[in-house]
C-alpha positions as CSV (number, residue, x, y, z in Angstrom):
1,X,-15.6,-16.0,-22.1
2,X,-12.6,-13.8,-21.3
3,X,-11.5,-15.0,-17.6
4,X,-9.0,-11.7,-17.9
5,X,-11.1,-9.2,-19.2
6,X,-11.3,-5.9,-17.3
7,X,-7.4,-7.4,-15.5
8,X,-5.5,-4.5,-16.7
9,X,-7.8,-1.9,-16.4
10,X,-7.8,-2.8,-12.7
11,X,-4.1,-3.4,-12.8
12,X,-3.8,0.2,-14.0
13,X,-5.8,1.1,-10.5
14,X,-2.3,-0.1,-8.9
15,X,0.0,2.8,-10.5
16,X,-3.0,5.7,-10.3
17,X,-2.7,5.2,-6.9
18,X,0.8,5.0,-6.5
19,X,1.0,8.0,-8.8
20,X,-1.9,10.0,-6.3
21,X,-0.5,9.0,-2.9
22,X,3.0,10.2,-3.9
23,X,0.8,13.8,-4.6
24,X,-1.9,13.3,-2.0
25,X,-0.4,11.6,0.6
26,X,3.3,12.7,0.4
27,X,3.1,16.2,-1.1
28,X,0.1,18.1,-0.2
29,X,0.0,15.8,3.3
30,X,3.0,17.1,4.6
31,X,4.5,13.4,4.9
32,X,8.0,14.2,3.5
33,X,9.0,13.5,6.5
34,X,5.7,13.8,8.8
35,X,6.1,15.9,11.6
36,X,8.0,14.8,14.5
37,X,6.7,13.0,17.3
38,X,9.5,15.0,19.5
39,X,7.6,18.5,18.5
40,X,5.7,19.9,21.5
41,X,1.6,20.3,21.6
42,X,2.3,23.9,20.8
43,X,4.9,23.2,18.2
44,X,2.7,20.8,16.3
45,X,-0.3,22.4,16.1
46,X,1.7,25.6,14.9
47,X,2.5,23.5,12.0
48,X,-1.2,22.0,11.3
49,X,-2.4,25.4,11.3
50,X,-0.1,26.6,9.0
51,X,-0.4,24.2,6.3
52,X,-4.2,23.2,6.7
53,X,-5.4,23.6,3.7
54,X,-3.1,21.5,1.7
55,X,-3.2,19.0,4.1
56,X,-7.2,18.5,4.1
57,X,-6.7,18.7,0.2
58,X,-4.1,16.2,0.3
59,X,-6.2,13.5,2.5
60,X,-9.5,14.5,0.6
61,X,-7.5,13.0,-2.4
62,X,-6.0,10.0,-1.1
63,X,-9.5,9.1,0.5
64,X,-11.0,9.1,-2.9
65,X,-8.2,6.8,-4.7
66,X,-7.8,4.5,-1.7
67,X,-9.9,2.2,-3.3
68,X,-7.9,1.4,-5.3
69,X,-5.6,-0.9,-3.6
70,X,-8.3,-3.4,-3.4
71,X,-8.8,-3.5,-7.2
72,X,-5.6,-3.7,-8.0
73,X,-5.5,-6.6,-5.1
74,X,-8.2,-8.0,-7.3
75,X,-5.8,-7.5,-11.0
76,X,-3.1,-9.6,-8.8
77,X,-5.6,-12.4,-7.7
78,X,-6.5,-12.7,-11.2
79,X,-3.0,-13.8,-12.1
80,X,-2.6,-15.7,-9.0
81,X,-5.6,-18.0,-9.7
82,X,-4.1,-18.4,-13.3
83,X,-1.3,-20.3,-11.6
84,X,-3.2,-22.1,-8.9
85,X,-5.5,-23.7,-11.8
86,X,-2.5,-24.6,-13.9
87,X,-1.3,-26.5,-10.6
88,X,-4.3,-28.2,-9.8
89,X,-4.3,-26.4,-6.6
90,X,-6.8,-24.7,-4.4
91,X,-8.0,-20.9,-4.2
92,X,-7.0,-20.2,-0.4
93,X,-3.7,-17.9,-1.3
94,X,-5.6,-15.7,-3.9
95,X,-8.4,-15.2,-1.4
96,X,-5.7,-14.5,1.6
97,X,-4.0,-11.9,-1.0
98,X,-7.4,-10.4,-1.5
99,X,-8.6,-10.0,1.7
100,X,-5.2,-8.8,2.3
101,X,-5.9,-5.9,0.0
102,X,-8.8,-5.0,1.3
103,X,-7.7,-5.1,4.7
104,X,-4.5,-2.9,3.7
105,X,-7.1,-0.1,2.3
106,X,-8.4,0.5,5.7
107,X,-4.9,1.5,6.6
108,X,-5.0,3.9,4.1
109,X,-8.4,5.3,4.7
110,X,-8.7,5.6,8.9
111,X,-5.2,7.0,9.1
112,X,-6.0,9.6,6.8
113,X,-9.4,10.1,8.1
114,X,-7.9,11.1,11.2
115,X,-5.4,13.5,9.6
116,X,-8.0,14.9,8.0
117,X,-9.8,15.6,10.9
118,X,-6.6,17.2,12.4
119,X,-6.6,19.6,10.1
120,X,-10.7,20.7,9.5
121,X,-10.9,23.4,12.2
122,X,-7.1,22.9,14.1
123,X,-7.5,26.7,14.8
124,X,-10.6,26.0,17.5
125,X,-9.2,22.4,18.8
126,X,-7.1,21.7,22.0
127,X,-2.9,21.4,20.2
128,X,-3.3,18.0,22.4
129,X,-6.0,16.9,21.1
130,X,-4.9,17.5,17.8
131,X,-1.5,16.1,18.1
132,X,-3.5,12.3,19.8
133,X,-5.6,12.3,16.5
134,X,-2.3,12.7,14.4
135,X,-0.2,10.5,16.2
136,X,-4.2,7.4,16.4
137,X,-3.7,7.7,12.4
138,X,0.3,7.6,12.6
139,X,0.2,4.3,15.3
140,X,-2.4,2.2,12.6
141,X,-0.9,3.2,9.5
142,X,2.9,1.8,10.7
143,X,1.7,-1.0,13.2
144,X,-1.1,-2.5,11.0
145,X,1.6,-4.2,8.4
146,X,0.2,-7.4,9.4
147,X,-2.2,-7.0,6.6
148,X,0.0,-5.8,3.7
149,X,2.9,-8.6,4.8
150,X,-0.3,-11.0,4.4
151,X,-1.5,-9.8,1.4
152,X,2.3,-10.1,0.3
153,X,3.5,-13.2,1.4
154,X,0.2,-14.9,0.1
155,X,0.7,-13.8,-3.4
156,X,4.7,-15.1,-3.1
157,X,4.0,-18.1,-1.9
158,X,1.5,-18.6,-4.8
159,X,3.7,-16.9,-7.3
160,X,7.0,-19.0,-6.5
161,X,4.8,-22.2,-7.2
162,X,4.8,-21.0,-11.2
163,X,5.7,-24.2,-13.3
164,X,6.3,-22.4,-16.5
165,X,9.7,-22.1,-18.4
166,X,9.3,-18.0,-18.0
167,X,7.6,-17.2,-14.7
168,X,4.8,-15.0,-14.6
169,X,7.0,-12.9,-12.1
170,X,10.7,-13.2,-11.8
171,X,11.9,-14.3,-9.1
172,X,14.1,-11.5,-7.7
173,X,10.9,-9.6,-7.8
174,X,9.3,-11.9,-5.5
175,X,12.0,-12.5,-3.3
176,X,12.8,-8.6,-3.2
177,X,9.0,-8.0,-2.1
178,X,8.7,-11.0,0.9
179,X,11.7,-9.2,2.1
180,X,10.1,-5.5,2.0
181,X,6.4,-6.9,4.3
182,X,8.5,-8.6,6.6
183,X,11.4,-5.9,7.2
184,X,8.2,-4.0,8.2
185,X,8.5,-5.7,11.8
186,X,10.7,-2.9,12.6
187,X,7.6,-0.5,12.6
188,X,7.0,-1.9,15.6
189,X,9.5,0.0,17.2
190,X,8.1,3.2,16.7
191,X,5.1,3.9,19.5
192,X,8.4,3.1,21.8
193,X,10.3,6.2,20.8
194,X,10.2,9.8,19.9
195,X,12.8,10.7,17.9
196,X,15.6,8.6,16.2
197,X,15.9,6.0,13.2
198,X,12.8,4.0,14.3
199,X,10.4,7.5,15.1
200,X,7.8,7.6,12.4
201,X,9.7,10.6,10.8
202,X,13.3,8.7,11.5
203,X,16.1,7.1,9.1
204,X,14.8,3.5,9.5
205,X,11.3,3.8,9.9
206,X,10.3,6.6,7.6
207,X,13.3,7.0,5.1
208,X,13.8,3.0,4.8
209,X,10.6,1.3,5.2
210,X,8.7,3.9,2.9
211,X,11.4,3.5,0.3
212,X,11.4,0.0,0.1
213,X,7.5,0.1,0.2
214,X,7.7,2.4,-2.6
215,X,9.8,0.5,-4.9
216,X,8.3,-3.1,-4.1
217,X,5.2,-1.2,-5.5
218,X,6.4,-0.1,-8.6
219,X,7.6,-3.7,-9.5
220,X,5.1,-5.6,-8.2
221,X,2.9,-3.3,-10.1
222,X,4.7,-3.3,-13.7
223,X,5.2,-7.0,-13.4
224,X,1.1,-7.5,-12.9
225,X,0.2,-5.5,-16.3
226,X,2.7,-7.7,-17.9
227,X,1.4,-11.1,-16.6
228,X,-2.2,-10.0,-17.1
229,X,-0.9,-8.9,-20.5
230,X,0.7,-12.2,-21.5
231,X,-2.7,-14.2,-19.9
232,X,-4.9,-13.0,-22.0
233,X,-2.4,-13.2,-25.1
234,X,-2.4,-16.9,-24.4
235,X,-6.0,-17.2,-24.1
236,X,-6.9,-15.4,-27.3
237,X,-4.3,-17.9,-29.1
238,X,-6.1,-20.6,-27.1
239,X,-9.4,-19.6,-28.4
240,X,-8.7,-19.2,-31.9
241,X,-7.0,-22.4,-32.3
242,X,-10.6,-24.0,-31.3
């Protein structure tokens, strides 16, 4: 039996979705930056209405690959429990990372639910109505990083515990990536203000935090395909040496 069969296909899930929620999400959404939280009723629905239909596109098609950040949750627990049997250790920080990734794709599919919804028939809604719906899906999507610095920490914790010679990861990867889920405290700040560097369209918030969200995906991402790569390597030489 191949314990990493199927890994990288599901790892793969990891950079398709990255790959789609810099087109779905950031694109066609309108997210680069979202709309300002200092724009008026008036002034924000003017903008929903004008841009609609690439919007609903944009969260029609990040709802369908939002999935995916629980399989490719799944391609990281995969490694994750390589390491936790080669230390004799327990299952608990694989199944926190997992959970973690599921919990993390909610945050990705009621956010954009409710943008959707914002822009389905914004030409018959109240502009206040539309702009609560829009700032609902804004206030989970920044405040819920509990889950994702869970999810995170859970797999660095396991990950730093790698006995062999090469790690699995490197460690400036790790490190890098415990450092991006818990900078994301600062999101916290932003259902306090309305415009600046902690707004949900400001320098720190938006610019930063995204960035760095971003980029810890990428590795985090590139560095799984390679460990599930070099797993199942080492099992195949394994199994042909019995």
């Amino acid at each position: 039996m191949n314990p990493y069969r199927y890994g990288r296909f599901l790892g793969w899930t990891g950079i398709i979705m990255l790959v789609g929620t810099i087109v779905f999400w950031a694109i066609l959404g309108q997210n680069i930056p979202p709309y300002s939280p200092a724009l008026s009723a008036d002034e924000f629905a003017a903008q929903i209405r004008a841009h609609q239909g690439q919007i609903r596109l944009g969260m029609i098609g990040q709802l369908a690959i939002s999935g995916m950040w629980l399989t490719w949750g799944i391609a990281i627990a995969m490694v994750m429990r390589a390491i936790e049997k080669e230390n004799g250790d327990n299952d608990i920080l694989s199944t926190l990372q997992i959970w973690g990734a599921g919990f993390t794709t909610l945050v990705f599919i009621v956010p954009c639910s409710a943008w959707l919804a914002v822009a389905y028939r914004p030409d018959v809604m109240d502009p206040r109505t539309l702009q609560m719906m829009f700032d609902f899906g804004w206030m989970m999507f920044d405040c819920s990083y509990a889950l994702t610095t869970l999810q995170i920490i859970a797999w660095g914790v396991c990950v730093l515990q790698d006995k062999r010679e090469t790690p699995l990861y490197p460690g400036w990867a790790v490190w890098f990536s415990m450092f991006v889920v818990v900078s994301f405290a600062l999101e916290t700040f932003m259902p306090l203000v309305y415009d600046g560097p902690f707004s949900r369209s400001g320098l720190v918030n938006y610019y930063v935090e995204f960035g760095l969200f971003f980029v810890m995906w990428i590795v985090i991402a590139v560095y799984t395909l390679k460990a599930l790569t070099r797993l199942q390597l080492e099992h195949l030489a394994n199994h042909a040496r019995k």
